[in-house]
C-alpha positions in Angstrom: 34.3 13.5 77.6 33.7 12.4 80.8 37.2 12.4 83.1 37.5 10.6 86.8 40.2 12.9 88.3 42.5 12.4 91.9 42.9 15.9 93.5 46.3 16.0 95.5 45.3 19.7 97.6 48.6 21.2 98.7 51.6 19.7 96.2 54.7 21.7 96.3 54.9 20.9 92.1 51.3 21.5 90.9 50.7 19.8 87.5 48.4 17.3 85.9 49.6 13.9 84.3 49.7 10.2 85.4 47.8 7.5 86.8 46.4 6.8 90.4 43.6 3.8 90.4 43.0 4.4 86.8 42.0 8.3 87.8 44.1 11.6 86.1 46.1 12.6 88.9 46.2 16.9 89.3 48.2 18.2 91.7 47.5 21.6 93.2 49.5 24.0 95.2 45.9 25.4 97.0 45.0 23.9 100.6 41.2 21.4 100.7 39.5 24.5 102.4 36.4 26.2 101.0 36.7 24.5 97.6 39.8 26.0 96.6 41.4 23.2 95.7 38.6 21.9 93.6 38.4 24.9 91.5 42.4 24.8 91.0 41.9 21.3 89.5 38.9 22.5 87.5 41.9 25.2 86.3 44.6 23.0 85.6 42.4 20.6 83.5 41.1 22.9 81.4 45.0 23.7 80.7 46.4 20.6 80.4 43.3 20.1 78.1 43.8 23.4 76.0 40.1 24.4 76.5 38.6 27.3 78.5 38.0 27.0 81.9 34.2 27.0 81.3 34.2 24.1 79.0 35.2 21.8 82.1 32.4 21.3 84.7 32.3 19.3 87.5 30.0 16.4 87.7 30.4 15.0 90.7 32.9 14.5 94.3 32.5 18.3 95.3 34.0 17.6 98.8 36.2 14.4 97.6 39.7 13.6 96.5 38.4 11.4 93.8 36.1 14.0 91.0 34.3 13.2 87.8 34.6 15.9 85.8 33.0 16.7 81.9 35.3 18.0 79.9 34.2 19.7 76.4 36.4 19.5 73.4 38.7 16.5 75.1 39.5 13.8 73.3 41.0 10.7 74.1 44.3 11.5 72.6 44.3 14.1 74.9 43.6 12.0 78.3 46.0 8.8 76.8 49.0 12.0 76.7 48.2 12.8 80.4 47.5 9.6 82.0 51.3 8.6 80.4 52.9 11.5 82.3 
């Protein structure tokens, strides 16, 4: 399943649930530097998801806020849950 993420770099409560411009929001405590914070949010998917880190890849928005990421295993149970955070 295909997922359009908003990365918020640098949140004092990391976590992943609700709704920005119809995007998963996931909040990370690492800084936008060197890609940390986009590997964090590839982390905290794949646990809000209850899959393995390897089963989300990122698809595109490497060096945005805004990512698509492909998430395998996901259904849309799963996503409805987190976007109603």
């Amino acid at each position: 399943m295909r997922v359009t993420v908003r990365v918020r770099p640098g949140s004092p409560r990391p976590g992943v649930g609700g709704e920005y411009d119809g995007a998963l929001v996931v909040r990370v405590s690492a800084p936008a530097v060197d890609g940390r914070a986009t590997e964090a949010a590839l982390s905290a998917i794949a646990a809000a998801f209850g899959v393995r880190r390897r089963d989300v890849v990122l698809v595109t928005g490497a060096a945005s806020r805004t990512k698509i990421v492909e998430v395998a295993g996901a259904g849309q149970a799963d996503l409805d849950r987190l976007l109603s955070l």
